[in-house]
ZAMARGU-4260 file (C-alpha; in steps of 0.2 Angstrom, whole numbers, plus 5000, padded with zeros to 4 digits):
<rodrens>
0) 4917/4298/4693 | 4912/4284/4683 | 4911/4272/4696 | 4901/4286/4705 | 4886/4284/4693
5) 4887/4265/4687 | 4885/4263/4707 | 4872/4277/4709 | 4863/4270/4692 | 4863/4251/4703
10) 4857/4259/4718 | 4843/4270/4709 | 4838/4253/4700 | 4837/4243/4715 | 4826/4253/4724
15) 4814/4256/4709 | 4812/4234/4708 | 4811/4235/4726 | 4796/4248/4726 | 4787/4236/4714
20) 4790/4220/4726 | 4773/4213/4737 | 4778/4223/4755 | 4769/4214/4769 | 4754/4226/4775
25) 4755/4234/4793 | 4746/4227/4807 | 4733/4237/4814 | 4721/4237/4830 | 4703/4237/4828
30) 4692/4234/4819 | 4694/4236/4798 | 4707/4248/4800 | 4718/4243/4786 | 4727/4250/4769
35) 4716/4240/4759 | 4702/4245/4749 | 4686/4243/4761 | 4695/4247/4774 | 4696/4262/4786
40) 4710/4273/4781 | 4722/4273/4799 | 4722/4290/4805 | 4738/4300/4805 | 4741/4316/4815
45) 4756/4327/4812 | 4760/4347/4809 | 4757/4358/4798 | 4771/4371/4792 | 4765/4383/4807
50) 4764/4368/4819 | 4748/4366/4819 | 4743/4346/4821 | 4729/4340/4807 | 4725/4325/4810
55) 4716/4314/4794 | 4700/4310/4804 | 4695/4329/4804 | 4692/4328/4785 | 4678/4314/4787
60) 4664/4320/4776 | 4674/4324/4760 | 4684/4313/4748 | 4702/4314/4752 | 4719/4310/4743
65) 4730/4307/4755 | 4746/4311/4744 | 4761/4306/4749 | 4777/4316/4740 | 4790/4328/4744
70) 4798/4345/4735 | 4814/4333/4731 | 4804/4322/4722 | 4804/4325/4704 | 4789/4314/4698
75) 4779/4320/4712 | 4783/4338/4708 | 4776/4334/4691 | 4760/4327/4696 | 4757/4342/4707
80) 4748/4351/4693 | 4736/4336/4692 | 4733/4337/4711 | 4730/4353/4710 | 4718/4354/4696
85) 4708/4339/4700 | 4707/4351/4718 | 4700/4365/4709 | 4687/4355/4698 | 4681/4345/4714
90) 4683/4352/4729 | 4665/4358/4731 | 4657/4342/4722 | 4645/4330/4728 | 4649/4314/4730
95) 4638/4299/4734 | 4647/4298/4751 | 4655/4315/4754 | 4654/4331/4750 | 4668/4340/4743
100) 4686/4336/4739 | 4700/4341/4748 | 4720/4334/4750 | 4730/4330/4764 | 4748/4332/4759
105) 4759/4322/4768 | 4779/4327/4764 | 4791/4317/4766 | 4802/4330/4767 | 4817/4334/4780
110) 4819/4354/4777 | 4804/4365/4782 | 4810/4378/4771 | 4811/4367/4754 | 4794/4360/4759
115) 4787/4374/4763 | 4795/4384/4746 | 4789/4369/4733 | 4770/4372/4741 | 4770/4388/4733
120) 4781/4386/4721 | 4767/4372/4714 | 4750/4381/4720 | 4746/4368/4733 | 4730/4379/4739
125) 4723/4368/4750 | 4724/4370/4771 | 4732/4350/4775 | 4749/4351/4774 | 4758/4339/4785
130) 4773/4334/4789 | 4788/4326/4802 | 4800/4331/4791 | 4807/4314/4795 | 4811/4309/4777
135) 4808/4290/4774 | 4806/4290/4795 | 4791/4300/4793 | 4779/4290/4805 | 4764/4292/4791
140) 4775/4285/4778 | 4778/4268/4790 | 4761/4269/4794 | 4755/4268/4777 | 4770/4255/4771
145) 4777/4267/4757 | 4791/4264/4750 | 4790/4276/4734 | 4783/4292/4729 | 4774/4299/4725
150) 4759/4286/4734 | 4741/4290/4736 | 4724/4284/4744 | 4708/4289/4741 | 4695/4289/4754
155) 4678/4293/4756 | 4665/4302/4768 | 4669/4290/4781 | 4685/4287/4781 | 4683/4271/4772
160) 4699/4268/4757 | 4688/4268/4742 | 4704/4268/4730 | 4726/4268/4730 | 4742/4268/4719
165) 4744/4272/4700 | 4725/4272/4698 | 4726/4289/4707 | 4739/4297/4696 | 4737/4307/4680
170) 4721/4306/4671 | 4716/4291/4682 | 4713/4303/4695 | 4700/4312/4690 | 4692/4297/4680
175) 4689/4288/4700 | 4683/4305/4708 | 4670/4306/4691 | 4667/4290/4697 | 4660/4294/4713
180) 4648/4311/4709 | 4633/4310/4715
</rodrens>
């Protein structure tokens, strides 16, 4: 058993290092499409829990965290309750390029069931709920190069990435939305 953790403690530790590595950025076609700020967010189109495709581009007009996470994932479970309130105080604000607030949930999840049970465990009210249920496969998640959650982008009216990363986490969160109020 003790080679069981000092193993699972090494593997555990390299992936954190790993997360915090440069990665290169993903290639895209046309033009500004990227993951960096300025750029135009890629779209991504996948189910909701009813099957439903939602595709990112739809939201255009409102600020939108793209928030990568899943119901295994114990630090995204806990920043849940951020999400959620930064929703409730936002989500009908103006902002100098969008109106409103809204989040598009992308799971990285591989059972519906635990998905769909950790959204109402945690109060996720909002409609964009998507998912592959590919796990780390998930086409967003290679799309968007993560390689830890939970991840997050912020973009604006246009689609336009306007913020990413830690800066999205915790208090930082609602200090960037505060940021953009009209």
């Amino acid at each position: 058993m003790k080679k069981f953790w000092t193993v699972f403690t090494i593997v555990c530790f390299s992936g954190f290092i790993y997360s915090f590595m440069p990665q290169p950025e993903p290639t895209f076609e046309g033009e500004n499409v990227g993951l960096k700020i300025g750029n135009i967010a890629p779209n991504i189109s996948l189910n909701d829990p009813n099957g439903k495709t939602i595709e990112l581009k739809d939201l255009r007009g409102q600020l939108v965290l793209i928030d990568f996470w899943a119901s295994w994932c114990r630090p995204c479970r806990m920043e849940n309750p951020n999400v959620v309130a930064n929703y409730k105080k936002f989500k009908d604000t103006k902002f100098k390029n969008g109106k409103g607030f809204t989040v598009y949930s992308v799971s990285l999840d591989r059972a519906k069931a635990a998905w769909q049970n950790a959204i109402m465990q945690d109060g996720l009210m909002w409609s964009n709920h998507v998912s592959d249920l590919k796990y780390w496969q998930s086409e967003a998640a290679t799309l968007y190069g993560i390689r830890s959650i939970p991840a997050a982008y912020l973009i604006d009216g246009d689609g336009i990435i306007i913020g990413k990363g830690q800066s999205l986490r915790g208090q930082g969160l609602s200090t960037t939305l505060n940021s953009f109020v009209k």
